[in-house]
N, C-alpha and C positions, 0 to 999 in steps of 0.2 A: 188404084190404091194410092196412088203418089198425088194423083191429083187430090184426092180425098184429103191427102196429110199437107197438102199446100192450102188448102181450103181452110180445114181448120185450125189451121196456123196464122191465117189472114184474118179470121173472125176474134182469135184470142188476141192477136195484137192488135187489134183496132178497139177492142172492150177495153183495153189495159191502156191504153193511149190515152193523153188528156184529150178533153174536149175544150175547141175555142168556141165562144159565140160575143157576137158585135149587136150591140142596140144603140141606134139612134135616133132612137123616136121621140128622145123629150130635148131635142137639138145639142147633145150632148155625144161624147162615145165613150161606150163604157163597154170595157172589152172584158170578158170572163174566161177564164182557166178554170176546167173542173174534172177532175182528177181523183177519182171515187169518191170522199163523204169531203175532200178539199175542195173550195172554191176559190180562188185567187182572185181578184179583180184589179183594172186599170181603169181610170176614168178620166178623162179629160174635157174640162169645163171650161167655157171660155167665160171670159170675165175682164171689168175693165178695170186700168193700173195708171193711175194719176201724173202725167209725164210719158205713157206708154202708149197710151190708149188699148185698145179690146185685144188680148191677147189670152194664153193657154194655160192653166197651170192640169200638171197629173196628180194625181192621188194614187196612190198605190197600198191594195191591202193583203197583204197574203192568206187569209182566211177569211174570207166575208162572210161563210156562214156561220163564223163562229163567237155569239155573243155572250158566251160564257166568262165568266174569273179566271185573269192571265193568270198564267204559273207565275209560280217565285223563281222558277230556274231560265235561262237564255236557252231558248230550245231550235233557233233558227238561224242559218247560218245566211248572211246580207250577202256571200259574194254567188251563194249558190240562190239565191232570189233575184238577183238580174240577169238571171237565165230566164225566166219568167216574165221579169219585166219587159225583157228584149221580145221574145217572142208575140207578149200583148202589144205592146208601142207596134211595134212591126206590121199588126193586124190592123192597128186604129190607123196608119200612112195609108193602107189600101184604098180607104173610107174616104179620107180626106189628105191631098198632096200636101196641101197647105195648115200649117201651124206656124204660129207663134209662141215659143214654150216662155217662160216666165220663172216658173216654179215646180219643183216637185217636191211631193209632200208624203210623207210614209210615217209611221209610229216606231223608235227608234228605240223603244227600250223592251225589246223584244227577240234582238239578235246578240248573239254568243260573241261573234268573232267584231263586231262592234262593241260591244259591251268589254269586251278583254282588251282591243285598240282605247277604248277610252281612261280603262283603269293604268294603262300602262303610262299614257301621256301625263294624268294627273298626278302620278304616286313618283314618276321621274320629274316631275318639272320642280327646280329649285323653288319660283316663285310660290309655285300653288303650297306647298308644304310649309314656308315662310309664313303664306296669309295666313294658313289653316293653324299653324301656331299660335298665332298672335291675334286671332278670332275671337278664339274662346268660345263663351255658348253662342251657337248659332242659329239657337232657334227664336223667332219672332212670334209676335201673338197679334192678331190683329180679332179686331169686333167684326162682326158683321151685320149686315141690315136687320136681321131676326133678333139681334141684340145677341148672340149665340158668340163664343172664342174660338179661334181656329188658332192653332199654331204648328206652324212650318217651318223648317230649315231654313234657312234662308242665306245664299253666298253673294260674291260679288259678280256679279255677271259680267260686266266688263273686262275685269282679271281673266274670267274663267272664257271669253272670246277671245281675249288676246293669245291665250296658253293654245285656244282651237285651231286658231288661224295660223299660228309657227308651227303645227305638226303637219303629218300628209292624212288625216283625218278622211277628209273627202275627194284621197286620191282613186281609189274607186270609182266612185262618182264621177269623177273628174273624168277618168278615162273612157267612162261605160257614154259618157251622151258628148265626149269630143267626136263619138262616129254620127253622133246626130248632128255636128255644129254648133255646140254651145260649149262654154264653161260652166262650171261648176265653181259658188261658191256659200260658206255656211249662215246662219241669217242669227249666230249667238245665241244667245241664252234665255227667257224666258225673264222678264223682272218678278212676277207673280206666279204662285204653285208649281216653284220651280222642282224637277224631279234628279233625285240623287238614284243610284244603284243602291239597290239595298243591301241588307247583310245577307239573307240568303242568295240572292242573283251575284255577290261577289265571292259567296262560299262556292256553288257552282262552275264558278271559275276558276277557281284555286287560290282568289286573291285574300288578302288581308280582310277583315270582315269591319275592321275599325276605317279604312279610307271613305274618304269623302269625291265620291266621284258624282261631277253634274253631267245629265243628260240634255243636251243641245236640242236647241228649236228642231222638229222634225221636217220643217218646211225650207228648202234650199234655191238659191236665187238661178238659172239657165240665166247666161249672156250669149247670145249669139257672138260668134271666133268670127275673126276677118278671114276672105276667102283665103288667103297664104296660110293660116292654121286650119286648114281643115284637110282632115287627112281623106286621101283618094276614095273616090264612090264603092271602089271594090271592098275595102276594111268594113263599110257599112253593113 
């Protein structure tokens, strides 16, 4: 009987258990998480970088199967997704010893506890509130080839990388691939279709619904750390 209830206690937690799988069949790896109707994926593509030469960047997606309309609300939290990511990076080292990382890339207006660290840096920074006064309207219109008008928000992006760069932003980040040997650092603002936090994604959060929060390039620069910053093989 006991073996009976150790049996089926091994079948249920392995049904309930993510599954990983690794493809490298189109000279690429792209590792998957899948986790009853969740699919996470990591994928890393090499490619070449002008000064660099052929090197790695990641892409990280926490739902791939889902091509659905993002909610309005921040429903995902970034510090508990590089549990995920750790675990896929970790499967794609198996595959291959050798990387060269570059960049990593993820969509960034989709997490809670990101989305509330940006509102927070924006709405305390004397500068941003100074610009954002003395703005006024800040919406632009531009033509477009169809002869059609589009108009967009539009801030200053340089302002709003300088205000990124003085916060610890991408301390996260920073510390999660210091155990791979790189830095982390942020790649600013977007000059074109730039994206702000909306009113609902800021109601969500309990914040002011009138702030002007920009959402940063989703794409982050890796520098490989001299061997004396890298912390011991065991922390990996």
């Amino acid at each position: 009987m006991k073996k009976l209830l150790a049996l089926i206690f091994l079948l249920a937690f392995s049904t309930s258990y993510a599954q990983v799988s690794v493809d490298t069949s189109n000279g690429n790896v792209i590792v998957k998480e899948k986790a009853g109707k969740i699919i996470k994926s990591l994928s890393i593509y090499t490619t070449f970088v002008e000064k660099r030469g052929k090197c790695n960047h990641i892409v990280y997606d926490p739902n791939s199967g889902d091509y659905g309309v993002e909610p309005d609300t921040l429903y995902l939290d970034f510090t508990n997704e590089l549990t995920h990511v750790k675990t896929m990076l970790d499967e794609a080292l198996k595959y291959r010893k050798k990387y060269d990382f570059y960049r990593f890339a993820c969509n960034l207006g989709q997490y809670h506890d990101l989305g509330s660290k940006l509102a927070d840096i924006y709405s305390t920074s004397p500068e941003w509130n100074d610009y954002i006064k003395k703005a006024g309207n800040m919406l632009v219109a531009d033509t477009l080839s169809d002869g059609n008008e589009l108009v967009e928000l539009r801030y200053d992006h340089v302002l709003a990388g300088q205000i990124l760069d003085k916060s610890d932003f991408v301390r996260p980040l920073n510390d999660f691939f210091r155990a791979y040997g790189y830095k982390v650092s942020a790649n600013g603002f977007p000059v074109d279709h730039q994206q702000t936090l909306s009113r609902n994604e800021l109601r969500s959060l309990g914040k002011p619904e009138t702030l002007i929060v920009p959402i940063p390039d989703g794409s982050f620069t890796l520098t490989k750390l001299t061997p004396e910053a890298r912390p011991l093989q065991k922390n990996k």
